[in-house]
C-alpha positions as CSV (number, residue, x, y, z in Angstrom):
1,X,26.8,142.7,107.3
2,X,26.4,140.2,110.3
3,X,27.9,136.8,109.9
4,X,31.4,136.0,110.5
5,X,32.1,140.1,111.5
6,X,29.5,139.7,114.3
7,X,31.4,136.9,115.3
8,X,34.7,138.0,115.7
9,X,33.4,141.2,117.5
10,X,31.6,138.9,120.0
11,X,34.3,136.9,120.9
12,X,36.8,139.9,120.9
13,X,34.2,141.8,122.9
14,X,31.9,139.8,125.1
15,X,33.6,137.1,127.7
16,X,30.5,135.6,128.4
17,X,28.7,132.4,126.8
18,X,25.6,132.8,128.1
19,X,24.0,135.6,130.2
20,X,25.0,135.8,133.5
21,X,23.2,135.6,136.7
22,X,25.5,136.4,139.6
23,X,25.6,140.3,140.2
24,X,29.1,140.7,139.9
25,X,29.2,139.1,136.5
26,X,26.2,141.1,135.3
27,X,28.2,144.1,135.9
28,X,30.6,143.2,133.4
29,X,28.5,142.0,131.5
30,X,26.4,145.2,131.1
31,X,29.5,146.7,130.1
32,X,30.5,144.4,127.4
33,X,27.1,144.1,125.9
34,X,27.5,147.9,125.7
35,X,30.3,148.0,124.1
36,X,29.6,145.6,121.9
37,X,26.4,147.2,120.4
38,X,28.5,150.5,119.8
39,X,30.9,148.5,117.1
40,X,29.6,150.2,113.9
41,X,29.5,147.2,112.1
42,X,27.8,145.3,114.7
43,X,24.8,148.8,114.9
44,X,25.1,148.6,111.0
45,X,23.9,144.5,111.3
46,X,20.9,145.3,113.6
47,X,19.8,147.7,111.4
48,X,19.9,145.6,108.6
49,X,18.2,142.6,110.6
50,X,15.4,144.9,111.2
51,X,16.0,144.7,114.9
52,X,17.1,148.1,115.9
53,X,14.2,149.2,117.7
54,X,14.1,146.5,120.5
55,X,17.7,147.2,121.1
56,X,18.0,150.7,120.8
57,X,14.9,150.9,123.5
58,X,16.8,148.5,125.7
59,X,19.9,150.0,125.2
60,X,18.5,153.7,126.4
61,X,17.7,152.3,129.6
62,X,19.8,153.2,132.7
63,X,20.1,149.5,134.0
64,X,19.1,146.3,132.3
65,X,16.6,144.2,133.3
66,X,17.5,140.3,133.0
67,X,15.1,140.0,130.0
68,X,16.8,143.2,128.2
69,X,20.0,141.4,128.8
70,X,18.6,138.3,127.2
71,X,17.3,140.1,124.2
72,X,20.6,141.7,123.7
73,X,22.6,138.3,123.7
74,X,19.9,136.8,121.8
75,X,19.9,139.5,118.7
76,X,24.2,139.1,118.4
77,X,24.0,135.3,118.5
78,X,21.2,135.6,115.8
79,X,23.0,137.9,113.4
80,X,25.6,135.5,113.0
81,X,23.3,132.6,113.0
82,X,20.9,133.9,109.8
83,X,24.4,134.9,108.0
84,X,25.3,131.3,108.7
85,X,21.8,129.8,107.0
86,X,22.3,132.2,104.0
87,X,25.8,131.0,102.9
């Protein structure tokens, strides 16, 4: 899992490039970040990556903080990032 399905789930999913700073845009970008991390095959990649637990802890919280948000970008641009190294 990861690679090129990450990918097209993050594009589909998340409209940002980068995390954002203005509060209206970290709004939506709460939401999308949300929704992205409850694709199955995007869970089933953390999981694999070893990187569930940061998430899952981040994604129990009731509001992000700017590094949770961070970390949660981070983590989907890495799963397709180490699928890219390995093929």
């Amino acid at each position: 899992m990861g690679g090129a399905v990450c990918l097209v789930h993050r594009n589909a999913v998340l409209r940002f490039e980068e995390v954002p700073t203005s509060p209206h845009d970290l709004v939506q970008f709460d939401q999308q970040i949300r929704d992205l991390y409850n694709v199955e095959s995007i869970a089933q990649a953390v999981v694999d990556a070893g990187k569930w637990q940061d998430v899952c802890d981040a994604l129990a919280k009731h509001a992000f903080s700017q590094s949770d948000r961070t970390m949660l970008y981070n983590v989907i641009e890495s799963l397709y990032e180490e699928m890219s190294q390995t093929t």
